[in-house]
N, C-alpha and C positions, 0 to 999 in steps of 0.2 A: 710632832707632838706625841710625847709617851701617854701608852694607854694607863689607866688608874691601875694599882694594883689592890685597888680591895674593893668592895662594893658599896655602893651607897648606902650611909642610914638608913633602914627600914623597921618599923616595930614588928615584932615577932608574932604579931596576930595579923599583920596586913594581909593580899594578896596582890599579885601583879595580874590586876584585870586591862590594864589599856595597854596601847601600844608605845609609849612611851617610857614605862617600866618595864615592859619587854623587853623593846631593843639597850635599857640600860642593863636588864640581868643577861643576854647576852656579850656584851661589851664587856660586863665584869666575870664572865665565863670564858672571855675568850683571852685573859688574863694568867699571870705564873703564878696567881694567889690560889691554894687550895682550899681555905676558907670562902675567898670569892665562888669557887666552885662547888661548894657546898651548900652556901646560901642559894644559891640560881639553882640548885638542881632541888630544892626543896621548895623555891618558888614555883618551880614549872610544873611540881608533883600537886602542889596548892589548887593551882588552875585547872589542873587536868580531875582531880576529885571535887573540886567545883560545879563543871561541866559532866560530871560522870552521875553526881547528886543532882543536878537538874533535869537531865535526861530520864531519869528512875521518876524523879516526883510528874515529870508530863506524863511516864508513861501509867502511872499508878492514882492520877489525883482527876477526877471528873470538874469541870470546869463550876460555877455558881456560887460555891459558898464562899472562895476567897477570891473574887475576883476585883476588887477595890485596889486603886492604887495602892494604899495606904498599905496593903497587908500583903500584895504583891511587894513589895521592898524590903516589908518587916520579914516574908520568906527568904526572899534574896541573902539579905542580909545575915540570915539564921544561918543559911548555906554555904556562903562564904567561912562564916566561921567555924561552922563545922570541918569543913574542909581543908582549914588551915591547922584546926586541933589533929587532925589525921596524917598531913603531910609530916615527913621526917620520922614515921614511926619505922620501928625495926622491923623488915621483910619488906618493907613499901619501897616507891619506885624513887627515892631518894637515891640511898644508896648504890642502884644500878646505876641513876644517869650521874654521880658522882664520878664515877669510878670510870664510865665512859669521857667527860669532859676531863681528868687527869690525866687518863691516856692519850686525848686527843693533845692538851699541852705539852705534852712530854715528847709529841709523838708516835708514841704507841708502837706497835711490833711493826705495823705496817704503814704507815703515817696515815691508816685510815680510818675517819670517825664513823660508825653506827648510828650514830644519835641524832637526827633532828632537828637541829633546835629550832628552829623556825615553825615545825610543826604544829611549837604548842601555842601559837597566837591565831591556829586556822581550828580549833578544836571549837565544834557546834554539837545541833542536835544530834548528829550520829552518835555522840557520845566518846569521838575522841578520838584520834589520827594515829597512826601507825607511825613509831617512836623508830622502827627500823629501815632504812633505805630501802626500796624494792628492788629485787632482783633486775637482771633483763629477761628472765624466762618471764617473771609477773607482768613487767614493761609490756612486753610481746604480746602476752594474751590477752592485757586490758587492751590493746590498742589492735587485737584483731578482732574484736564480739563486741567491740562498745554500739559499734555502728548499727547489729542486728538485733544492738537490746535495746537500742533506744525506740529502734522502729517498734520494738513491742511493748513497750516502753506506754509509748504516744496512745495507745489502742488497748491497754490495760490498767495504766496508773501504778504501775508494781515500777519503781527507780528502775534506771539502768545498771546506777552501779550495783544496789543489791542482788540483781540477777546477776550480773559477771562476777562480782565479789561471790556468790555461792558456787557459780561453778569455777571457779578460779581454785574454792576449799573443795569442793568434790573430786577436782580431776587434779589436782598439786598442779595447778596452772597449768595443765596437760600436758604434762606426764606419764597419768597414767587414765588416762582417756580409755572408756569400755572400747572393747574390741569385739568383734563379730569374731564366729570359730572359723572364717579363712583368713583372718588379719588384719579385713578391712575394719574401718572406723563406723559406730554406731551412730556417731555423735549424739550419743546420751550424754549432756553436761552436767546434770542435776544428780542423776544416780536413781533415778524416778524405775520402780521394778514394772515389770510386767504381769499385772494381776491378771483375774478370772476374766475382767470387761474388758480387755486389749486385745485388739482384734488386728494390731501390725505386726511390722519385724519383730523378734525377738535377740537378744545376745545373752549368751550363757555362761556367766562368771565365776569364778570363785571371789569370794568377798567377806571384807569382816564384821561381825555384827557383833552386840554388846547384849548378852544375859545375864541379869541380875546381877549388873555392871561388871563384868567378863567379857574379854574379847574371845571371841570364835570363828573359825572359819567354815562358812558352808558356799553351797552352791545355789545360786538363784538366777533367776530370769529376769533382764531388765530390758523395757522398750527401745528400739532402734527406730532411726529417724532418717530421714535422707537430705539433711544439711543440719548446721548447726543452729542455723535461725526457725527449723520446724522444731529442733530442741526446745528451744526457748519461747514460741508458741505454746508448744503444749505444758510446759513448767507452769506458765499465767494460770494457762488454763486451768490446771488443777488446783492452783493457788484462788485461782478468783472465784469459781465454782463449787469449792469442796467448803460445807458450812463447817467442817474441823480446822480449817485456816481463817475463820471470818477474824479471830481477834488479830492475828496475822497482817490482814489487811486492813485493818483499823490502825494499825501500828508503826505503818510506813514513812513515819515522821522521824523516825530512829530507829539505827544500823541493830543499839541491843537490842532493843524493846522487839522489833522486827524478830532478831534472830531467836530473843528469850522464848516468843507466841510461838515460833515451828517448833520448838524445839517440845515446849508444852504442848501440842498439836501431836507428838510423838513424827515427824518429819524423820529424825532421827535418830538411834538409837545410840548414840556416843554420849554420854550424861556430859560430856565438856563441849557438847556441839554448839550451844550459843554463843559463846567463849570462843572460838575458834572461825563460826565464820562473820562473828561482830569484827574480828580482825582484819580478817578477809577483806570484808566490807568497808573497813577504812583504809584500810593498802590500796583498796582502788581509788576510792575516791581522792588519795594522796597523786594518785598515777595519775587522774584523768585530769587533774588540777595543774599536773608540771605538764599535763601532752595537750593542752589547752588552747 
């Protein structure tokens, strides 16, 4: 049976929320139609700014006033639409996952796709799945910490994947892991410095920090640890303990929300640091779901 070459009837304000429309805007993406591919990659950008607007209003909206069915749907609803006015706009992720589903039809330089698509039907509160394959360096390291974050995991309430998804961004999936000055390994995963009240090892780096949003390079002192699971100990710890992470940990219902509060919290000084490890944070959770 030949597959359709064009995609089903759809009104231009819909979205593809079930599983059903999914698997048909796949089937009409995996087609020689590039208007098929244009439509699916404008649906999937739909759902994805859907879930991206849901995520923002739990993380921003206090529960009591609108909590009635009735207005729970009319928000829904509101959302959806929004979401669908925004998909297909110029610089949005149309375009990209267009041009990746052409090249997967075509073949492409390498006959290999980047793109996901399955992805966008697993997109929840984290706010939304990592649209690029994971490495094996990223493979590797989720499925070497997953185990020592879960155990801290159990005993703090901070996700597992959020802690591996940060140090995954801190160390480029370890890479470039702090080093002690005779070469051995700190295993600092978080990049957490070694202030006035730290009384363990230390390791002494050159590192980049961002001034009045400028990157620069100095020299600082960061804590050493003597496994990677005392890492990941003392991360909580500072997470669950320091009243400058409380919204932090109010927030662990979503990867942004999560990443936006350290970042506000000053955690780090990269002004693109929520951005970066809200991605983080979904490349794992995409990992831990295929190593499941």
């Amino acid at each position: 049976m030949a597959l359709p070459t064009s995609i089903p009837s759809m009104p231009s304000n819909s979205l593809a929320a079930d599983a059903r429309s999914l698997d048909t805007l796949k089937l009409a993406a995996g087609s020689n139609d590039p208007k098929a591919a244009k439509e699916a990659a404008k649906q999937f950008e739909s759902l994805f700014m859907r879930e991206l607007i849901k995520s923002m209003r739990e993380a921003t909206m206090k529960s009591g006033l609108m909590d009635s069915d009735g207005e729970k749907l009319g928000t829904d609803l509101m959302d959806q639409q929004f979401a669908v006015q925004l998909a297909g706009m110029p610089g949005g992720l149309t375009d990209a996952i267009t041009r990746q589903l052409t090249q997967q039809m075509t073949g492409g330089a390498n006959g290999v796709s980047t793109v996901s698509l399955g992805g966008a039907g697993r997109l929840g509160a984290t706010g939304g799945s990592s649209a690029v394959n994971p490495s094996a360096s990223q493979s590797g390291f989720v499925a070497q910490h997953t185990d020592a974050a879960e155990r801290v995991a159990q005993a703090t309430g901070i996700p597992a994947s959020f802690m591996v998804g940060q140090a995954g961004h801190e160390t480029g999936w370890g890479r470039s892991e702090i080093r002690n000055a005779d070469g051995s390994n700190s295993f600092n995963l978080f990049g957490i410095k070694a202030g006035a009240g730290w009384t363990g090892k230390v390791a002494e780096i050159t590192t980049t920090e961002y001034i009045d949003g400028e990157p620069r390079k100095m020299t600082a002192k960061f804590r050493a640890y003597n496994s990677f699971e005392e890492s990941f100990r003392d991360y909580a710890r500072l997470i669950g303990e320091s009243p400058r992470y409380a919204q932090a940990r109010a927030s662990t219902g979503s990867a942004v929300s999560y990443a936006t509060e350290l970042q506000r919290a000053g955690y780090a000084t990269d002004p693109a640091y929520a951005s970066k490890l809200s991605r983080a944070i979904n490349t794992t959770l995409q990992i831990q779901r295929s190593q499941a």
